[in-house]
N, C-alpha and C positions, 0 to 999 in steps of 0.2 A: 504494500500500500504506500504510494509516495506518502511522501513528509512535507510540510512547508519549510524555507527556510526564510528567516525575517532576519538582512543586516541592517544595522543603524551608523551611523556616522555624522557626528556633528564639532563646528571646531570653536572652542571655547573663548570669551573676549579674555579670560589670565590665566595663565598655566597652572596645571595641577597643582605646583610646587608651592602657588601664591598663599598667603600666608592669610588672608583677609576673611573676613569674614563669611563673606556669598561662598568663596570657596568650600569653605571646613563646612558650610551647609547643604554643600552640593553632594559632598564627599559622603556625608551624615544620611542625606536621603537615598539618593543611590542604594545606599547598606542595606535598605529597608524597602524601598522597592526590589530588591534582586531577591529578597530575603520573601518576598509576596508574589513576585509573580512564578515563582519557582515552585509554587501552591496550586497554578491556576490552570483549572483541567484544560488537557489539550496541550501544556508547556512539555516540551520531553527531553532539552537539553540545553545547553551553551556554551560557549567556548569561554573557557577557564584555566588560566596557568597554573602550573605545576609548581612554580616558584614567584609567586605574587610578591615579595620582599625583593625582588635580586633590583629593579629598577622600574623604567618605563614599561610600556607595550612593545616597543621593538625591539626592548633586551630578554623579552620573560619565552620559557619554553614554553608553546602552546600546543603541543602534542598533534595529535590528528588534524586539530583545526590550521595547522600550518604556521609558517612563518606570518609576522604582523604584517599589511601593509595598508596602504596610505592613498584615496584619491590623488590626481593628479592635479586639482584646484588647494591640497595641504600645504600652504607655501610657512608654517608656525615651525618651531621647533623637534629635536626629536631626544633631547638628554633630557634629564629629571628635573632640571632646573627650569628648561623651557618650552616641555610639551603642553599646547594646550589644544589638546581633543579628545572625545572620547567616543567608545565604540561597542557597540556589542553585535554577536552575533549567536541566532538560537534556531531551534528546530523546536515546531508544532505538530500538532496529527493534522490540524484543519486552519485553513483561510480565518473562520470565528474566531475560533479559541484565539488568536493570535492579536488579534481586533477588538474584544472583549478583554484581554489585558493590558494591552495599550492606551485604550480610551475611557476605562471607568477606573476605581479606584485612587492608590496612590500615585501611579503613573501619571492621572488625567489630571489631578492636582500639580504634578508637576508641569506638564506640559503648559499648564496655564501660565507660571512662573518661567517658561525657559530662556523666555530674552532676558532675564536675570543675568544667564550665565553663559548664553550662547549667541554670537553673531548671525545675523540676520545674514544668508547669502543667497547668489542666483544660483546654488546649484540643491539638489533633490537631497533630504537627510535619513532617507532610507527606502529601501528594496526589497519585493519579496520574488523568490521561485520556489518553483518544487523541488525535491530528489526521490531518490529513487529511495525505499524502506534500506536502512546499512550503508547510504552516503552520507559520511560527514563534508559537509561543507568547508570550504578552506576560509581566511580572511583576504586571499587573493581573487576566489570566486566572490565574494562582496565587494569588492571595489569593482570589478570590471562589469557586474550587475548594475552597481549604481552609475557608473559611467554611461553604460548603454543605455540606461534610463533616462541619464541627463541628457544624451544624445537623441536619442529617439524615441520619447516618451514611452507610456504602459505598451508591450507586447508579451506574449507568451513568457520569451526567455527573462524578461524582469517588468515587474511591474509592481503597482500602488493600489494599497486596501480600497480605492474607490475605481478603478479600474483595473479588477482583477481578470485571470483567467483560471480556467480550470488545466490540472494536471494533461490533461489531451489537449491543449492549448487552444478549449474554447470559451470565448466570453462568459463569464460570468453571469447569472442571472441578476437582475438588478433590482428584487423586487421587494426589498426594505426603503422607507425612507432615510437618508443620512440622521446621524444623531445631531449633527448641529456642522454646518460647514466651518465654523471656528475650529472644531476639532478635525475636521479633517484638512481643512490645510496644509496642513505637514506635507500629506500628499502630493501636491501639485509638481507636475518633474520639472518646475524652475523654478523653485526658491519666491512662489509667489504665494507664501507666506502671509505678509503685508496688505493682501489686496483684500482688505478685507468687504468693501461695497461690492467691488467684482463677486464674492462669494455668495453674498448678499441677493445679488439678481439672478444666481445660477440655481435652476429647480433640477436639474436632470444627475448632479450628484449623490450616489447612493452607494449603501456598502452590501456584499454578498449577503444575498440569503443560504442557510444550509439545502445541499440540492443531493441531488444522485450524485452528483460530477465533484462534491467535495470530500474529501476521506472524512469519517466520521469516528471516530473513536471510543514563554512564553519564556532568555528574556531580550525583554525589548528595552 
């Protein structure tokens, strides 16, 4: 039964290292989202180093999930002192489950706060496909997902909670209303984030319903 796979990648206005306050909050909540959606039926894995003390993300051994890497829009740091971005990447059973922890809870509190800690940009902050049941996804297949998305918006091989596909690589059905285009923004494959009266006059965004075409059985 494929798996979804949901990367994120967002790059931070002060490095991890920063000493200030927004950060040690960011650090603080993170702990407690990873710690809830790792709860959340449907979540079934994530990539997690081995040696989380040794440094950054580019120095930690990340086993299967492969060597770290980096969009090609990352132009910040890469030592302790001056990375600032952050990333995750996980496997689901379904499209829902993965949507459902994303957009309710602790996560959705955060999201609400993210320009707190994240730079507003023109490119997409996250990506989903599918794999096959016993494919770990690498953090190299996430970047070039998200790439391809910045490039050529939602299709089969990457695409966004509001324009999804199904594992056969067909449209999704569309037959929920969105929960609020605020929240889905994130979505848009250019960092059109910000637009928010554009979102405002759009009726035709919506997120999957559970169908035949989705595995039925987060983090993000």
């Amino acid at each position: 039964m494929p798996h979804l796979v949901l990367y994120t990648f967002s790059v931070l206005k002060s490095p991890l290292a920063d000493p200030g306050p927004l950060t040690r909050e960011l650090h603080h909540s993170g702990e407690a989202i990873y710690r809830k959606i790792s709860q959340h039926p449907g979540y079934l894995a994530r990539a997690e180093a081995a040696d989380r003390d040794r440094g950054t993300h580019f120095d930690l051994d990340w086993g299967a999930w492969g060597e770290f890497a980096v969009p090609t829009w990352y132009d910040k740091g890469r030592t302790a002192e001056t990375t600032a971005m952050d990333a995750t990447l996980s496997l689901w059973t379904d499209l829902r489950s993965a949507f459902d922890a994303v957009y309710t809870g602790l996560h959705r509190e955060a999201l609400s706060r993210r320009y707190d800690w994240f730079e507003r940009t023109e490119h997409p902050n996250y990506v989903c496909w599918w794999v096959s049941d016993g494919v770990i996804p690498t953090w190299q297949d996430g970047v070039s997902r998200l790439e391809h998305l910045h490039d050529h918006g939602s299709a089969p091989h990457a695409f966004t909670f509001h324009h999804s596909f199904a594992p056969e690589g067909t449209p999704q059905p569309e037959a929920e209303p969105a929960r609020s285009a605020f929240e889905l923004c994130d979505g848009l494959p250019r960092g059109c984030c910000g637009l928010r009266n554009h979102l405002r006059a759009e009726t035709s965004h919506q997120v999957p319903a559970k169908s035949s075409t989705t595995p039925t059985v987060s983090g993000a």
